[in-house]
C-alpha positions in Angstrom: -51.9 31.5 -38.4 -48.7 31.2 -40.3 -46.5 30.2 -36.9 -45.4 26.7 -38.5 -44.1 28.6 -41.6 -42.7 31.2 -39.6 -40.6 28.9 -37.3 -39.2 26.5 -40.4 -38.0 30.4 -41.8 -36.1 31.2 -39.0 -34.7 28.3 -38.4 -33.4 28.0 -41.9 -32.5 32.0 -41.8 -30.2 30.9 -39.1 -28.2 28.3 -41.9 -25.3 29.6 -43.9 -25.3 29.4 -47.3 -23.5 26.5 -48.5 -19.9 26.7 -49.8 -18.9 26.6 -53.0 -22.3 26.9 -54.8 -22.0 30.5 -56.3 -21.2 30.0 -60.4 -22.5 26.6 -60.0 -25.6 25.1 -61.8 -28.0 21.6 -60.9 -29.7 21.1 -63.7 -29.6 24.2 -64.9 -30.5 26.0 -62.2 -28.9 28.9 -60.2 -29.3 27.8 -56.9 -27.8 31.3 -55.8 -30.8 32.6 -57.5 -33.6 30.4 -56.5 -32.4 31.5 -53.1 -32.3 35.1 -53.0 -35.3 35.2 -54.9 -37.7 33.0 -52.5 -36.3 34.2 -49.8 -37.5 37.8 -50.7 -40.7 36.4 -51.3 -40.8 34.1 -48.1 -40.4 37.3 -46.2 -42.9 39.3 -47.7 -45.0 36.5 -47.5 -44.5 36.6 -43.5 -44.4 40.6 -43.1 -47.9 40.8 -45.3 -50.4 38.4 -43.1 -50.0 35.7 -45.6 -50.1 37.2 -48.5 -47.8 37.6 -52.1 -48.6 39.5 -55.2 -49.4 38.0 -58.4 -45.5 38.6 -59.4 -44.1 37.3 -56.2 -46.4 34.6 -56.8 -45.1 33.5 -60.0 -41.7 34.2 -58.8 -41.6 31.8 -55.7 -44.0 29.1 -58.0 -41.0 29.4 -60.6 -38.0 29.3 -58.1 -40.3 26.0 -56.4 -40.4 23.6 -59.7 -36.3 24.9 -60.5 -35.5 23.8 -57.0 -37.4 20.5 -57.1 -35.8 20.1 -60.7 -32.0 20.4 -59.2 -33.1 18.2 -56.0 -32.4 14.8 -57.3 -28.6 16.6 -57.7 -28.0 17.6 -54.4 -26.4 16.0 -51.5 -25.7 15.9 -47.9 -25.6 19.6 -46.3 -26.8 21.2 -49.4 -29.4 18.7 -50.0 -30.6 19.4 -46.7 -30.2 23.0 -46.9 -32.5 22.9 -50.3 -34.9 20.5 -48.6 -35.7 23.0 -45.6 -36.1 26.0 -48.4 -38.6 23.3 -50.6 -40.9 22.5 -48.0 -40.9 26.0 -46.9 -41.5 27.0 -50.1 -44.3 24.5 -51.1 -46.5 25.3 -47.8 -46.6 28.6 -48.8 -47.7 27.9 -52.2 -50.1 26.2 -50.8 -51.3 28.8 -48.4 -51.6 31.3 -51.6 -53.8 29.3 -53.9 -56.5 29.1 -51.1 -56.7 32.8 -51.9 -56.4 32.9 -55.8 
């Protein structure tokens, strides 16, 4: 059900994180953070049948409007490397609120 998702995530899985980013804030936002934190939830996302706890919920939600905040920032490989983890991001949202 979830095979679109699940292909964009290990595709992206398979991109290094991009240099130079750690310490570094867009906007205000930790982008070091918004990653390891949705990509925990992205996972358990995909190893529980579609499905994310109210706090992992709220979690990736949060880590969705800092990453479309820093966006507009971005450029070339890391714009496209935060582009990938949006849109992954945002169909799973989506997914989730058909079940709230």
């Amino acid at each position: 059900m979830f095979t679109g998702i699940k292909s964009k995530w290990e595709l992206w899985k398979e991109r290094p994180f991009p240099d130079g980013l750690a310490g570094s804030t867009y906007s205000g936002i930790d982008l070091v953070e918004v990653d390891t934190f949705s990509a925990g939830c992205i996972h358990t996302f995909l190893v529980s049948s579609g499905r994310l706890d109210h706090n992992r919920m709220k979690i990736l939600r949060n880590c969705s409007a800092d990453l479309d905040k820093a966006l507009g920032e971005l450029t070339g490989e890391v714009a496209e490397y935060f582009q990938q983890l949006s849109e992954i991001q945002h169909e799973i949202l989506e997914v989730v609120s058909l079940y709230e």
